[in-house]
Each structure stands twice: as C-alpha cells, then as structure tokens.
C-alpha positions in Angstrom: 68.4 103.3 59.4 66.0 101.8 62.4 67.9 103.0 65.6 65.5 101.8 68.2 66.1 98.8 70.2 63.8 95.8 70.5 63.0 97.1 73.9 61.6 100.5 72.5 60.0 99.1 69.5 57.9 97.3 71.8 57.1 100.0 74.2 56.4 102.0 71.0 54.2 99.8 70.0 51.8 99.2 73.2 52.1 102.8 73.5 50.1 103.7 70.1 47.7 100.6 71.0 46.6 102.0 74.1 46.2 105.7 72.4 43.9 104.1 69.6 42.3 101.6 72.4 41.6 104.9 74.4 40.0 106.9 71.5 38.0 103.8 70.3 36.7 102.8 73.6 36.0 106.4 75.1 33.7 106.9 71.4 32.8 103.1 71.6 31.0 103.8 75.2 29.1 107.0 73.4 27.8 104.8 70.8 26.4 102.2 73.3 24.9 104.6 75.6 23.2 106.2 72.4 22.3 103.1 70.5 20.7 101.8 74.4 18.9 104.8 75.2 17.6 105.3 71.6 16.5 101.6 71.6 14.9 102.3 74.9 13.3 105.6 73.5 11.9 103.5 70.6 10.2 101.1 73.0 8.6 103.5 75.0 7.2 105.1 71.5 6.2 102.6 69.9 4.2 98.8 70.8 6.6 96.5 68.9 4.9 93.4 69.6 2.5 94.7 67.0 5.0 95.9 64.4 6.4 92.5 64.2 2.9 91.3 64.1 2.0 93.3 61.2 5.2 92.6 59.3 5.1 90.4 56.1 6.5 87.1 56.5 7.6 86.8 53.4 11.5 88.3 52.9 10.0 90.0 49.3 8.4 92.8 51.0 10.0 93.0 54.3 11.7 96.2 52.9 8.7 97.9 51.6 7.0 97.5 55.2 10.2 98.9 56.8 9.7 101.8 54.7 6.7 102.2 54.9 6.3 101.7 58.7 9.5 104.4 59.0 7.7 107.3 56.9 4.5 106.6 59.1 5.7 106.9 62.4 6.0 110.2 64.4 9.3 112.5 63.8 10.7 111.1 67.5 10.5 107.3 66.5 12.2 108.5 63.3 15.0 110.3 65.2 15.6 107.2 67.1 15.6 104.8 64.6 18.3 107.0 62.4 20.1 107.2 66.1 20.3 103.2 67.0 21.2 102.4 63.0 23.8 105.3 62.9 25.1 103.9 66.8 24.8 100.4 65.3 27.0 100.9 62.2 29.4 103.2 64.1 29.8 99.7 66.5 30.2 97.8 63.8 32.8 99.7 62.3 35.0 100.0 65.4 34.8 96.9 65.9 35.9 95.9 62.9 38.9 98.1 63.1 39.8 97.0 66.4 40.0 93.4 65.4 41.5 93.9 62.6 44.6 96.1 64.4 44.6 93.0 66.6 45.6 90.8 63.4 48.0 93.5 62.0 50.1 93.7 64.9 50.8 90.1 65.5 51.8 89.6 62.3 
C-alpha cells in the first residue's frame, strides 16, 4: 500500500533528481576538465595540421593510419589520447543517462 501523498511523491521525486544531477554533474565537470586539458596536452605535443595532412582520404584506411600514427607517437601523446577518448565516452555516457532519466520521469 502507497501511503505518500501526491505532495511527497513529488518532493521525493525532485529529491533523488537533484542527488543523481549532483553526482553526474560534479563527475561530468571532471571529465571536461580532463578531456580539455588532455586535448590541450595533445596540441602542444603534437603539429596536427600535419597529421590531418598525412591522413588518407579515403575512409578504407583511415583506421590503419590511426593505428599506426597512435603506436608511433611518444608515450605522453599516447596517454592523452587514451585520456580525451576515455573523457569523451564517459560524456557521452552521462549524457545519455541524463537524457534518458529526463524521458523516464515524465512519463
């Protein structure tokens, strides 16, 4: 038997949004300083004007250049690219969880 009222149902529920909104945004924040600062680092390491010079234009062997240009590179740049894809995906994930909480609860 539900014994809350509307009233607390409602508090309830914009209670447990703001928790989630406070652990995603606080972790969120991380992952954009770190996906900025590693983006930044890779800059600084590396002249990527000439990367996307020496890329292929043709979509067939785009991967095999990324790999190849990743295991060629000093162990900093590699660091940083692992950082800004890890960051990235972590963004992308959140995000996705936060809109998706956004379409649960109205429904």
């Amino acid at each position: 038997m539900d014994n809350q009222s509307s009233i607390e149902r409602a508090v309830m529920r914009r209670i447990h949004i703001i928790r989630i909104l406070g652990l995603v945004i606080s972790t969120a924040t991380l992952a954009i300083i770190t996906l900025v600062l590693a983006l930044w680092g890779i800059g600084k390491e590396v002249w990527v004007e000439r990367v996307f010079q020496n890329a292929p234009k043709d979509f067939v062997n785009i991967p095999n250049f990324l790999v190849s240009a990743f295991g060629n590179t000093r162990l900093v740049v590699q660091i940083l690219a692992i950082l800004t894809f890890t960051s990235f995906i972590y963004l992308a994930r959140a995000t996705a969880r936060a809109i998706s909480s956004v379409f649960r609860t109205r429904v």
